[in-house]
C-alpha positions in Angstrom: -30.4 277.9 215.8 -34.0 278.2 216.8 -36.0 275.3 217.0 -38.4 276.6 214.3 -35.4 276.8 212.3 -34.6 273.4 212.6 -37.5 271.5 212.0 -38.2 273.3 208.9 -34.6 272.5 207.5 -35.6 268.8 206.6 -39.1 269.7 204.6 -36.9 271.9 202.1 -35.6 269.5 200.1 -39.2 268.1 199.5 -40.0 271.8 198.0 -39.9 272.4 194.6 -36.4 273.9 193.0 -37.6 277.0 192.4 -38.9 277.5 196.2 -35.9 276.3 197.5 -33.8 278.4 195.3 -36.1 281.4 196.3 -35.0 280.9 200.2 -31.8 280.7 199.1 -31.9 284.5 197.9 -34.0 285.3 200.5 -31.1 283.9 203.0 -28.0 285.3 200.8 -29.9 288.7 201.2 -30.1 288.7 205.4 -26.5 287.2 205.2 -25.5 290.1 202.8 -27.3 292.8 205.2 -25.6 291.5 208.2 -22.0 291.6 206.4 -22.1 294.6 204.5 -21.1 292.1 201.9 -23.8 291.4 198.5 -22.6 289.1 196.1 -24.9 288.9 193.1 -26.5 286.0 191.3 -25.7 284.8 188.0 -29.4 285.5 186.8 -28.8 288.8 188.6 -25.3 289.5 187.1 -27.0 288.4 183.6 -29.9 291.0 183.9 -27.5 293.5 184.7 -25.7 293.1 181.6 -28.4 293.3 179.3 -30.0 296.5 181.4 -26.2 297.8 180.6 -26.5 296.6 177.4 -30.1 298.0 176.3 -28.8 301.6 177.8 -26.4 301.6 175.9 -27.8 301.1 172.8 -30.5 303.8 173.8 -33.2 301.3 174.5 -35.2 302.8 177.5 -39.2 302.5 178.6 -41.5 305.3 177.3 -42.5 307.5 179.4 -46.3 306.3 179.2 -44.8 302.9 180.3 -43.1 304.6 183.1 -46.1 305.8 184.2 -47.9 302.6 183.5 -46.1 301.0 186.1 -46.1 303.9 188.6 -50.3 303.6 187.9 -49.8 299.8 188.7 -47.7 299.7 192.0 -49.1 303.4 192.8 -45.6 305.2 193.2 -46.5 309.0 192.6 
């Protein structure tokens, strides 16, 4: 482990839960990249299922809110 690494490792659990549960995706992503492997979180799993859900009860964004966003994060 590199010594950076290291010294950090003790000042996480003085970090507020939502930080440290931010590094923890952040960590679960790199380990996921190097294994081919991606396992999902529950608040992931749970936005799935209601994206699943809202498609299939034909609940989709209009297409000036499409655009909306596009304008906002320039995409096109």
């Amino acid at each position: 482990m590199i010594n950076a690494l290291k010294q950090l490792l003790p000042r996480i659990e003085s970090w507020p839960a939502e930080d440290q549960q931010a590094l923890l995706e952040a960590a679960r992503s790199i380990e996921a990249e190097r294994s081919g492997v991606y396992h999902a979180s529950p608040q992931e799993l749970a936005a799935i299922d209601r994206g699943l859900e809202d498609a299939r009860n034909g609940r989709f964004a209009s297409e000036q809110a499409v655009d909306a966003v596009r304008a906002k994060f320039r995409l096109g």
